[in-house]
C-alpha positions as CSV (number, residue, x, y, z in Angstrom):
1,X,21.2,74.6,187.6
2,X,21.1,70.4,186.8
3,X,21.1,71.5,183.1
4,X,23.9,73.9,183.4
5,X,26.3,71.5,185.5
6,X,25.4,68.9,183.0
7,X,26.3,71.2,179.7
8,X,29.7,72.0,181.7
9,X,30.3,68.1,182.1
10,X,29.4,67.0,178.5
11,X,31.4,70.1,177.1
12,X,35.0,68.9,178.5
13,X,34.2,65.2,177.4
14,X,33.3,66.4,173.5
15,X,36.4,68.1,173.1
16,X,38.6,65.0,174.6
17,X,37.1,62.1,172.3
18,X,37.5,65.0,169.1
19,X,40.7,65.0,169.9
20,X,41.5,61.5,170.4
21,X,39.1,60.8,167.0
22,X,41.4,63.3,165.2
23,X,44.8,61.4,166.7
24,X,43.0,58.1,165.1
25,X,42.6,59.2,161.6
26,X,44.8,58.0,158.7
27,X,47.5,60.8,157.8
28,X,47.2,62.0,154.0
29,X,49.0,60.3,151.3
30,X,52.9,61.3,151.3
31,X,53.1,62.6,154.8
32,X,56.2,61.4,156.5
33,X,56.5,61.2,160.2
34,X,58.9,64.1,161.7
35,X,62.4,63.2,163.0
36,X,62.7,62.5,166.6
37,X,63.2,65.8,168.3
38,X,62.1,67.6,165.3
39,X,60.6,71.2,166.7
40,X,58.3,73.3,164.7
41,X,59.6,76.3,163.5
42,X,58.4,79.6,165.4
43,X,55.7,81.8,163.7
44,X,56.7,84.1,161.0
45,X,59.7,81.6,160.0
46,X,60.5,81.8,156.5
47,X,62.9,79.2,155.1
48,X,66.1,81.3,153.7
49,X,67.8,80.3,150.5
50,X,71.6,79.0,150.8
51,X,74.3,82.2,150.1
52,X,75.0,82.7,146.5
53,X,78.6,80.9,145.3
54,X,81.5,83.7,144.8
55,X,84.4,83.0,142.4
56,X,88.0,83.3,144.3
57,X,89.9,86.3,145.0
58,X,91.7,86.9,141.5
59,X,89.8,84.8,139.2
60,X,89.0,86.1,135.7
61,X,86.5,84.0,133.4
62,X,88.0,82.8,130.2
63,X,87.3,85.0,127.0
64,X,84.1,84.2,125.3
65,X,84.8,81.4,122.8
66,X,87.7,80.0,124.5
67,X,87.9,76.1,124.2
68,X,87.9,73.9,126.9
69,X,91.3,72.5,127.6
70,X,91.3,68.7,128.1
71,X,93.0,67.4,131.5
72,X,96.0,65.7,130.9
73,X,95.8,61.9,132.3
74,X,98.0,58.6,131.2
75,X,95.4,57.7,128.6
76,X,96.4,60.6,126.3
77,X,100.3,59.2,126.5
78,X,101.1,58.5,122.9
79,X,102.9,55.3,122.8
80,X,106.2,54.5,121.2
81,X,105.6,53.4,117.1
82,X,102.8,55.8,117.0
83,X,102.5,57.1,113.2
84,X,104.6,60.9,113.1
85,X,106.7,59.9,115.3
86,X,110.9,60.7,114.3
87,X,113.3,58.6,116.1
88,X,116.9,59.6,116.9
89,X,118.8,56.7,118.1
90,X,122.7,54.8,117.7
91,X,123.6,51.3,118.2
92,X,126.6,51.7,119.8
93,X,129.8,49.3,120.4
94,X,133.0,50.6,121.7
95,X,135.7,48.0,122.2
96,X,139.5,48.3,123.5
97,X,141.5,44.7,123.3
98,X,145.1,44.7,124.5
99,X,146.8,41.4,123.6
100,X,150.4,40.3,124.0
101,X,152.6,37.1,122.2
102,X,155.1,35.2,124.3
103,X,157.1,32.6,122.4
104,X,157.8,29.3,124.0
105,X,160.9,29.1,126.6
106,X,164.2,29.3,124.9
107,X,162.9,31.5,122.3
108,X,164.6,34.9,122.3
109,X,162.0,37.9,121.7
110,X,158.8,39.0,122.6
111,X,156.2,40.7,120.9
112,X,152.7,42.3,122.5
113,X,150.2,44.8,120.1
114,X,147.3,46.9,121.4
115,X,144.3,47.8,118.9
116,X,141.7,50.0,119.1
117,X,138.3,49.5,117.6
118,X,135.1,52.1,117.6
119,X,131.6,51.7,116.2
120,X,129.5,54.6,115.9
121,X,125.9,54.6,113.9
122,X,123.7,57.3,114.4
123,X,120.3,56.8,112.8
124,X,116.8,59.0,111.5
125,X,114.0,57.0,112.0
126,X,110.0,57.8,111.3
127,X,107.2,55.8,111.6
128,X,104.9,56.3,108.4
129,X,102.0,54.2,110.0
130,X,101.1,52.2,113.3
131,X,104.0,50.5,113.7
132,X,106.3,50.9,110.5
133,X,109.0,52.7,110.4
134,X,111.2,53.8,107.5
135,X,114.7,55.2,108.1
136,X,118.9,55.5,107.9
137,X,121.8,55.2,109.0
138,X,125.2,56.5,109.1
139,X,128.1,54.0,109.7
140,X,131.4,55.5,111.3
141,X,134.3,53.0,112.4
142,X,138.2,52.7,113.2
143,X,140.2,49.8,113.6
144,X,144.2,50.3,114.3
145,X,147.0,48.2,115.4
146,X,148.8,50.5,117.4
147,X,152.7,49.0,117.2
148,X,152.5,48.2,112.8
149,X,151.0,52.2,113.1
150,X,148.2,50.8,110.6
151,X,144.4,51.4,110.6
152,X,141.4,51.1,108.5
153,X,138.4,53.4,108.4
154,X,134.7,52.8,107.2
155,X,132.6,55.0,106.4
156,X,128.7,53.9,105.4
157,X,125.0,54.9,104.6
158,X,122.6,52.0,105.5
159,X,118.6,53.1,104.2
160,X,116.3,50.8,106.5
161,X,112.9,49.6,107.5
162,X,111.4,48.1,110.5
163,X,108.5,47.4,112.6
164,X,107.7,48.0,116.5
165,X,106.1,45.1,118.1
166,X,104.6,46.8,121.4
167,X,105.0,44.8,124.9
168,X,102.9,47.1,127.1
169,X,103.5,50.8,128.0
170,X,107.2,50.2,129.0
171,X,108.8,48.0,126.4
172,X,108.5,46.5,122.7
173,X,110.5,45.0,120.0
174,X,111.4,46.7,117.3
175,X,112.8,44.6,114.4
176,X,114.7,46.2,111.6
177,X,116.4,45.1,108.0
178,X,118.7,47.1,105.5
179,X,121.2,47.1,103.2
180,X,124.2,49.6,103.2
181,X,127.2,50.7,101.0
182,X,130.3,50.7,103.2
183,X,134.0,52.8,102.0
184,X,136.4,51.7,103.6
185,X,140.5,53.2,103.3
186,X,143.2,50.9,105.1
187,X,146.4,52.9,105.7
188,X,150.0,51.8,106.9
189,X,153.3,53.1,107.9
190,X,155.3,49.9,107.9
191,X,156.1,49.1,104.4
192,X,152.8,47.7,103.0
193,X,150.6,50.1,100.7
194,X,147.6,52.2,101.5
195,X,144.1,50.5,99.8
196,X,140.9,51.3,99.6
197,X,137.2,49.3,98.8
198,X,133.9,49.2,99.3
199,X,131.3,46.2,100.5
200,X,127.3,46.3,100.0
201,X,126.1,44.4,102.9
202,X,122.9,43.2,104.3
203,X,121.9,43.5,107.9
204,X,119.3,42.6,110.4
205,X,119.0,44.4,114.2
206,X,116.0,42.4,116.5
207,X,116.3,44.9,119.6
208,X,114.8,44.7,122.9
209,X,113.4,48.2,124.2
210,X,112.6,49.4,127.4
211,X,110.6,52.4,127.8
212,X,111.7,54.0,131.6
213,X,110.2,57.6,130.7
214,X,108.5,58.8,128.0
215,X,110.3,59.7,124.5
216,X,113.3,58.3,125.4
217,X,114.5,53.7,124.7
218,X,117.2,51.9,125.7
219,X,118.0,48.4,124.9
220,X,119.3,45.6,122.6
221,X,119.3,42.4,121.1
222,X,121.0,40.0,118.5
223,X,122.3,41.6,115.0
224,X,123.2,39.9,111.9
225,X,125.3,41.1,109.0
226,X,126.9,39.3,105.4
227,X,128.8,41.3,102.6
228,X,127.2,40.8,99.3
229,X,129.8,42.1,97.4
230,X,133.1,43.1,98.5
231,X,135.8,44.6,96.5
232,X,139.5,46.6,97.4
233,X,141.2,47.9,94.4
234,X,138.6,46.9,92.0
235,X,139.6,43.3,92.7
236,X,136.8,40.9,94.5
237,X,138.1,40.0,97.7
238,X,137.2,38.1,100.8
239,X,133.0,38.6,102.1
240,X,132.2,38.2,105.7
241,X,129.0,37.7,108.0
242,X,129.1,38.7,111.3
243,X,126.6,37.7,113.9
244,X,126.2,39.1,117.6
245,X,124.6,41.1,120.4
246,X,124.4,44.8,120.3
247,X,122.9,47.5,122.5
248,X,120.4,50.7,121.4
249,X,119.6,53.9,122.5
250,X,117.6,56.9,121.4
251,X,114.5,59.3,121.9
252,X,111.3,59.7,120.2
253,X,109.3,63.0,119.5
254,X,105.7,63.7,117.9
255,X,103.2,61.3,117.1
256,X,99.4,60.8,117.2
């Protein structure tokens, strides 16, 4: 009976210090510690793999072969005085004077005269390269002194060339020199004769563009013009230079 009780004793003890000898040894390489409040899975747990992914109601795959369409972003925005592009613009100037003589007191009569003037010049622009741009332009303009019932018309071609000078995304300069053949025809009702000439004359624009949307300028700067040869009636006659400020607008398509 000593034996058994002492078998029954020893028995309980074993099993404690295994236990606490198992506790004590080092865990195997790569084990990590369980979260706090981690719980074992039950038996017969099998980890299940997440739901397959299903397209949208509606959507179609492309057709085999179909190319991959890039996402438009403000990189791909081809800049003004990229080479391709054509350029529609005018340099306009529209002016309306009104002026009136008064002779000194004592005098008898008075005299007053309204005129008229209007510019219009519709140009072709392209740029050929990064930057350079050849074009033309068309010259229209009127000038008429409404009480003598006498005006002058010009008509021109001006061929061009120029070169934009990018200031960021929204603005540049865009110098530009040519040389044009002007007719003009001066008419009059009061007693002096009707004429007509021609000038070849040299000018020079140095506009100022801003760039509020894409494909479409607006802007100015100072322009320069002298007559190189000037003639009405096949007689030389007087040559003028002109030098001012003058505004710009116009639209751009293409480019790459």
């Amino acid at each position: 009976m000593k034996k058994r009780a002492s078998f029954l004793v020893v028995l309980p003890l074993t099993v404690v210090f295994a236990g606490v000898a198992a506790a004590q040894q080092e865990p195997p390489p790569g084990y990590q510690q369980p979260p706090p409040g981690y719980q074992q899975p039950p038996p017969g747990y099998e980890q299940q793999p997440p739901p397959a992914y299903s397209p949208p109601p509606g959507y179609a795959p492309p057709p085999p072969g179909y190319p991959a369409q890039p996402m438009e972003s403000a990189a791909t925005t081809v800049l003004f005085g990229a080479a391709g592009q054509l350029v529609i613009s005018d340099d306009m100037f529209v002016s309306i004077l009104s002026s009136k003589q008064s002779p000194p007191d004592g005098s008898t009569g008075v005299t007053s005269s309204s005129t008229t003037t209007f510019f219009l010049r519709p140009a072709v622009d392209i740029f050929v390269a990064g930057g350079l741009s050849i074009g033309g332009q068309v010259s229209l303009s009127y000038y008429s002194v409404d009480d003598s019932n006498s005006s002058t018309t010009s008509i021109g071609v001006v061929p061009r060339i120029g070169y934009n000078i990018p200031l960021g995304s929204k603005a540049s300069i865009w110098p530009r020199v040519g040389a044009g053949y002007y007719y003009t025809s001066y008419s009059s009702t009061s007693g002096y004769p009707s004429t007509n000439g021609y000038t070849f004359t040299f000018a020079a624009f140095v506009p100022f563009l801003f760039h509020p949307v894409p494909h479409f300028f607006i802007g100015g700067g100072p322009t320069y013009s002298t007559d190189l040869v000037a003639q009405y009636d096949n007689v030389d006659t007087t040559r003028f230079s002109q030098f001012g400020v003058q505004s710009t607008i116009g639209g751009y398509f293409g480019g790459k």
